[in-house]
C-alpha positions in Angstrom: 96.0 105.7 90.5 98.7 102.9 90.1 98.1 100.0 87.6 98.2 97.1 88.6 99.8 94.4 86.5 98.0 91.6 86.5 95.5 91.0 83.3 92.5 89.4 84.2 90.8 89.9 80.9 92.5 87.2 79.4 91.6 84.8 82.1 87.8 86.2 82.1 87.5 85.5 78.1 87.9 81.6 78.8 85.3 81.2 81.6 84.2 82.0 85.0 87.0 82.7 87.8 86.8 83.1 91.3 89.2 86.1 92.7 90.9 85.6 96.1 93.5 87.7 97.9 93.7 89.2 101.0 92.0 92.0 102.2 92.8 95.6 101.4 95.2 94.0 98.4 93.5 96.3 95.9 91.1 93.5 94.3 87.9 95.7 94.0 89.8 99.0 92.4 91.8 96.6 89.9 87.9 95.2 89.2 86.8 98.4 88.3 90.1 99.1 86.1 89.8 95.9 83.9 85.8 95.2 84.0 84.6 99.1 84.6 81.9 98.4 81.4 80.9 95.2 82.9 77.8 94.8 85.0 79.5 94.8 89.0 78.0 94.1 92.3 79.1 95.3 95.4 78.2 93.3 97.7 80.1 95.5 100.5 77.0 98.0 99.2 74.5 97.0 102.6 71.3 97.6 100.7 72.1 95.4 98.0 73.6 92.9 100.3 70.4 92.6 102.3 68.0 92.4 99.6 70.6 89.2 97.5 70.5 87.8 100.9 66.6 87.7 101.3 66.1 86.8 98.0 69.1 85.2 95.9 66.6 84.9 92.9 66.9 88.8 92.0 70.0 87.8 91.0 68.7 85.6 88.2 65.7 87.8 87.7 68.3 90.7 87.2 70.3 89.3 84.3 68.4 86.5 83.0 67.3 88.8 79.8 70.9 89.5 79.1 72.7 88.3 76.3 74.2 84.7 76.9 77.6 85.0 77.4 77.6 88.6 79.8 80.9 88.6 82.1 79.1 89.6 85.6 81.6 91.3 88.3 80.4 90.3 91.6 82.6 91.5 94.3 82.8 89.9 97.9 81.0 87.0 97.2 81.4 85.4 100.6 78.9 88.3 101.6 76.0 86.6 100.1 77.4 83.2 99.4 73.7 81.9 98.7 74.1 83.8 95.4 76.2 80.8 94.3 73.3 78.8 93.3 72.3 81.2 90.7 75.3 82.0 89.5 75.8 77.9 88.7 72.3 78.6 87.1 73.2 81.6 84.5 76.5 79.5 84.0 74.4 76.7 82.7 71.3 78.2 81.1 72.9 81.3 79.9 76.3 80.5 79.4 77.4 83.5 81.4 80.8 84.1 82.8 81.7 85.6 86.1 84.5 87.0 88.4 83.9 86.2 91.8 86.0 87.5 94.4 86.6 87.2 98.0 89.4 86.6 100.7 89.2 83.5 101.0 87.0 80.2 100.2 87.1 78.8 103.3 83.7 80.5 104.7 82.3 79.1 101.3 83.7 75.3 102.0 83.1 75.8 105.5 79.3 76.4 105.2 79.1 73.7 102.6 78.2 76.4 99.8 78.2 75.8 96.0 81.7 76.1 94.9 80.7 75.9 91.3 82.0 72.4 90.8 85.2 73.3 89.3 83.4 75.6 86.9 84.9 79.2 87.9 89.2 79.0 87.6 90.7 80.0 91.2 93.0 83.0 90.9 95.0 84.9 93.2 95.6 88.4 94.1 98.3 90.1 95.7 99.9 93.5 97.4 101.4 95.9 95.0 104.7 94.2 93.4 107.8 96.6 92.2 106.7 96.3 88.8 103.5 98.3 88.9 105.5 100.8 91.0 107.7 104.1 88.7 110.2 104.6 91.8 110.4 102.5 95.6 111.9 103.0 98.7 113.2 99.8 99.4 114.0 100.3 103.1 110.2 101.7 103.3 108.4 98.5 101.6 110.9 96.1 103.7 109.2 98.1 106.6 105.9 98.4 106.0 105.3 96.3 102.8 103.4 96.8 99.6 99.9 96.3 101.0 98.4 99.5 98.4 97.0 101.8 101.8 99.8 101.2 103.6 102.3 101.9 101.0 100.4 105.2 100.0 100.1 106.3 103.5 102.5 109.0 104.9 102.1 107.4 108.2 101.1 103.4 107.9 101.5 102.2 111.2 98.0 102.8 112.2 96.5 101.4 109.4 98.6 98.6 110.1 97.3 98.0 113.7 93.4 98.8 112.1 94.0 95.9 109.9 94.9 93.3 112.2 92.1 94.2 114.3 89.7 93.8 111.3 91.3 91.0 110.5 90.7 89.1 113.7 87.2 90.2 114.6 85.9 90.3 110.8 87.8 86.6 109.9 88.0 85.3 112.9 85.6 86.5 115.8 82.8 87.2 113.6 82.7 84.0 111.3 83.7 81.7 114.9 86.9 80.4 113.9 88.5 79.5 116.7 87.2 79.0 120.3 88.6 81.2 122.3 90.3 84.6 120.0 93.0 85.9 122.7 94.5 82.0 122.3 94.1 82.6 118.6 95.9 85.8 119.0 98.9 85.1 121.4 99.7 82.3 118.7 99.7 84.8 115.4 102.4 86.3 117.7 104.4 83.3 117.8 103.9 83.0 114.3 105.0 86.1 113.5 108.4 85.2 115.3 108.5 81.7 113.4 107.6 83.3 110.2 110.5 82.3 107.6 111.5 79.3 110.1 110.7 75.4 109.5 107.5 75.2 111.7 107.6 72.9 115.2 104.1 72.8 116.0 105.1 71.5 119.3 107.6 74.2 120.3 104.6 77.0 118.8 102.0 74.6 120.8 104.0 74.6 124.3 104.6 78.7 123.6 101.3 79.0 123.0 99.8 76.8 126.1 97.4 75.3 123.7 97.7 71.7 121.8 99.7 70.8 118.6 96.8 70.0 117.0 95.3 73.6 117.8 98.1 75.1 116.4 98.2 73.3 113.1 94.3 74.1 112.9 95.2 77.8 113.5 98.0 77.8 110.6 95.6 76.4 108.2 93.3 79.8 109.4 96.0 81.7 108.3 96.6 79.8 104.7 92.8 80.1 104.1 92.3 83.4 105.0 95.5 84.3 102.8 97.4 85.8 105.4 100.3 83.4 105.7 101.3 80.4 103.4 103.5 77.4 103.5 107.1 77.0 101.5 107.5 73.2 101.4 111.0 71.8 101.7 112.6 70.3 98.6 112.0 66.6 99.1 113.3 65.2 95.9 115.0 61.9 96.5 118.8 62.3 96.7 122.3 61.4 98.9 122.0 63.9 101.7 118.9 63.5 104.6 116.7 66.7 104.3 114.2 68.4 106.5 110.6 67.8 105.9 108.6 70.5 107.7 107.8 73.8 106.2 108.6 76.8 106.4 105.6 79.5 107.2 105.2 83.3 105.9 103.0 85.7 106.6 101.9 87.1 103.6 103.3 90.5 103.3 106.4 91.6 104.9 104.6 94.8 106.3 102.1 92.7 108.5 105.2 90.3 109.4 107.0 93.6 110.7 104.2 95.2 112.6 103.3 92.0 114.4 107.0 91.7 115.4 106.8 95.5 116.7 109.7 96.3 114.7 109.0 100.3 113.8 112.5 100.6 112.3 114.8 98.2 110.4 118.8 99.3 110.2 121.0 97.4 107.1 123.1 94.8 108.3 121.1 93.4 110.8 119.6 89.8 111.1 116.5 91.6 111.2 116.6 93.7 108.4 117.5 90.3 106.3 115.0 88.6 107.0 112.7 91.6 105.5 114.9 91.3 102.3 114.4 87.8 102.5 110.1 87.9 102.9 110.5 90.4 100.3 111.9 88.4 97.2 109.9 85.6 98.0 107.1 88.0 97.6 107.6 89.0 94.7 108.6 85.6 93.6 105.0 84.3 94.0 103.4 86.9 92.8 105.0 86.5 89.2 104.3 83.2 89.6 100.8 83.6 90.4 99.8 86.6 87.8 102.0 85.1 85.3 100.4 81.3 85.8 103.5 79.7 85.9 103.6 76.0 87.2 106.9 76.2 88.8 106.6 75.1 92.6 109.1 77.1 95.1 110.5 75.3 97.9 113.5 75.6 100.2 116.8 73.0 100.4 118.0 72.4 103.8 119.7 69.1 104.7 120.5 67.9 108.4 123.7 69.6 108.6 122.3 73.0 108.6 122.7 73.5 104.4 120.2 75.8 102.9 119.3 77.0 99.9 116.0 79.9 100.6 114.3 79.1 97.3 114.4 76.4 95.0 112.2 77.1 91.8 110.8 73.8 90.1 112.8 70.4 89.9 115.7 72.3 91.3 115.6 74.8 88.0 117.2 77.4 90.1 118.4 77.9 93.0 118.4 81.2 95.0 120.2 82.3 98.0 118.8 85.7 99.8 121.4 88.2 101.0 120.5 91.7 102.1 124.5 91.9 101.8 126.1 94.9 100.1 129.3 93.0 99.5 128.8 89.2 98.5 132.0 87.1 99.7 132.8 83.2 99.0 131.2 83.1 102.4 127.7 83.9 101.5 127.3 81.3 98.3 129.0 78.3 100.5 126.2 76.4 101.0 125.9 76.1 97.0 129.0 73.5 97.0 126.7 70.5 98.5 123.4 71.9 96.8 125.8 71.8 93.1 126.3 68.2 93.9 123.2 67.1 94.5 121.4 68.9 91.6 124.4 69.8 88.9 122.5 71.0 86.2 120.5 73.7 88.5 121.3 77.4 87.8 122.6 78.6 91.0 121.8 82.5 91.9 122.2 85.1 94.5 120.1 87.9 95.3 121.8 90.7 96.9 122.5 94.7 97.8 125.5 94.3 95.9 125.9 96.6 93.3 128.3 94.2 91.1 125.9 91.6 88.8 128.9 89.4 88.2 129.5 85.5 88.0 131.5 83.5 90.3 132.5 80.1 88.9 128.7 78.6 88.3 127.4 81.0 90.8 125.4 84.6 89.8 125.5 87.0 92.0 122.8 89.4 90.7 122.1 92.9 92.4 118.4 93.4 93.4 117.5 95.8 91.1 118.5 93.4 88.2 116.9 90.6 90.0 113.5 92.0 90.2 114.0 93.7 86.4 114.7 90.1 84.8 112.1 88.6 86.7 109.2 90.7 85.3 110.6 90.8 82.0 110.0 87.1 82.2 113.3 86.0 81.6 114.4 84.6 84.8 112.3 80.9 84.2 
């Protein structure tokens, strides 16, 4: 079994926290490694789910002899999102702390359920990050990702395609969502295709045959649900005009792959960078996230086609993303107008060259290194 990095103990001792990530992410074995002596629910468990949903009190009745201060597991709240209630109850009359966890909150706010008034700490879960892993295959994760059953699979496409199909008829079908699911579906196509691009609802909409409006309704579906998520652009006043919009990404690089019906990627095409790009940015926010750092990241790209892919903080550092195995002059260029605008940013490149080196103010830093100084925590 692979452990997975992220402490939650720490997080648990302070209060009550509510879990999200997306499905199949790993979120109920990592429960049973850090809180395995805790009390858990399963609310995936049908019986138990049926009788909580009849009767939410059991859940008070069940614990309310325990000493004050018990951490409770319950695991897919969303299930039974009734239980809510009494868990705000043993929270206040029993000072008892929980971990609540789920895919996403949006079928709590959407059926107007207690969301604990800001007494439970939102955290967030993610795929399987190089750090937790002795040995990867990079050309094998920029494939088919680091969701944990598809990166343990010997042969992950199907379970690729399964969890799509779970994914629309569980999130989407089952809870009503959307109106009509095969419109809902031709757009997580064009998506797919957009994913990494600044978003044009209109272009998407007039792809899509449906309004902009819709589409916008139907990117928020995927930010809820935790299966895509918006990199803002840098806005920061300065000389140069910059683009607004965001970009989109789905949230593993695996899903992005399989929805593009790529079932092979070959070094040194556009296609493979853009894996190597969805890649670093994944495990960019997932350090962020596990490691609760307040840093923002964002993208730089001005109205004469400049970009910089990340930008972490106030323009802290810079990163460009190049699945390159040689870096040239070429590939840093856009750092000459970025440098003026924010001189006092630290100005990187992450790449498939083998030569960590500096170029003038610029770091060209091999992947390997990258990802090594970024969960040593000495990157920012």
């Amino acid at each position: 079994m692979i452990q997975r990095i992220y402490n939650l103990i720490d997080e648990a001792t302070e209060g009550s926290i509510f879990l999200f990530g997306a499905r199949q992410t790993g979120k109920s074995i990592f429960l049973r490694q850090q809180f395995g002596d805790c009390i858990i629910f399963d609310l995936l468990d049908s019986d138990l789910k049926l009788r909580l949903k009849k009767r939410p009190s059991l859940l008070f009745e069940m614990l309310q002899d325990k000493p004050d201060g018990t951490l409770i597991v319950i695991d897919e709240i969303p299930e039974v999102p009734e239980l809510l209630n009494e868990v705000h109850r043993l929270i206040q009359q029993k000072s008892m702390r929980f971990v609540l966890t789920g895919s996403s909150a949006r079928k709590l706010k959407r059926k107007g359920r207690n969301t604990l008034g800001g007494r439970a700490m939102p955290c967030y879960f993610y795929p399987f990050v190089t750090a937790e892993l002795k040995d990867f295959d990079l050309d094998r994760v920029l494939l088919y990702g680091m969701l944990p059953p598809h990166y343990l699979a010997k042969h992950p496409q199907k379970l690729m395609a399964g969890y799509i199909d779970i994914y629309l008829k569980e999130e989407i079908q089952e809870e009503a969502l959307v109106r009509n699911p095969n419109d809902f579906q031709q757009f997580l196509s064009a998506a797919a295709i957009t994913s990494g691009e600044v978003v044009n609802y209109t272009n998407i909409a007039a792809d899509c045959g449906v309004s902009s409006k819709t589409v916008q309704s139907y990117f928020s579906i995927l930010t809820d649900t935790l299966i895509g998520y918006m990199l803002p652009s840098y806005t920061k006043v300065q000389k140069r005009k910059v683009t607004q919009s965001p970009k989109f990404y789905l949230f593993d690089v695996g899903i992005y792959n399989y929805l593009m019906h790529r079932t092979s990627l070959a070094q040194g095409t556009p296609e493979y960078g853009h894996a190597f790009e969805h890649f670093v940015l994944q495990e960019l926010r997932a350090y962020i996230g596990y490691n609760n750092k307040e840093e923002r990241l964002s993208y730089w790209h001005t109205y004469n086609g400049k970009e910089i892919d990340v930008v972490i903080g106030d323009a802290k550092l810079g990163i460009e993303i190049k699945s390159a195995t040689e870096i040239l002059p070429k590939h840093y260029a856009n750092f000459k107008e970025y440098c003026e605008e924010f001189p006092d940013s630290r100005c990187m490149v992450v790449s498939l060259d083998r030569l960590t080196r500096r170029s003038g103010n610029i770091e060209i830093i091999y992947l390997y290194d990258f990802l090594k100084t970024l969960w040593n925590g000495d990157l920012f």
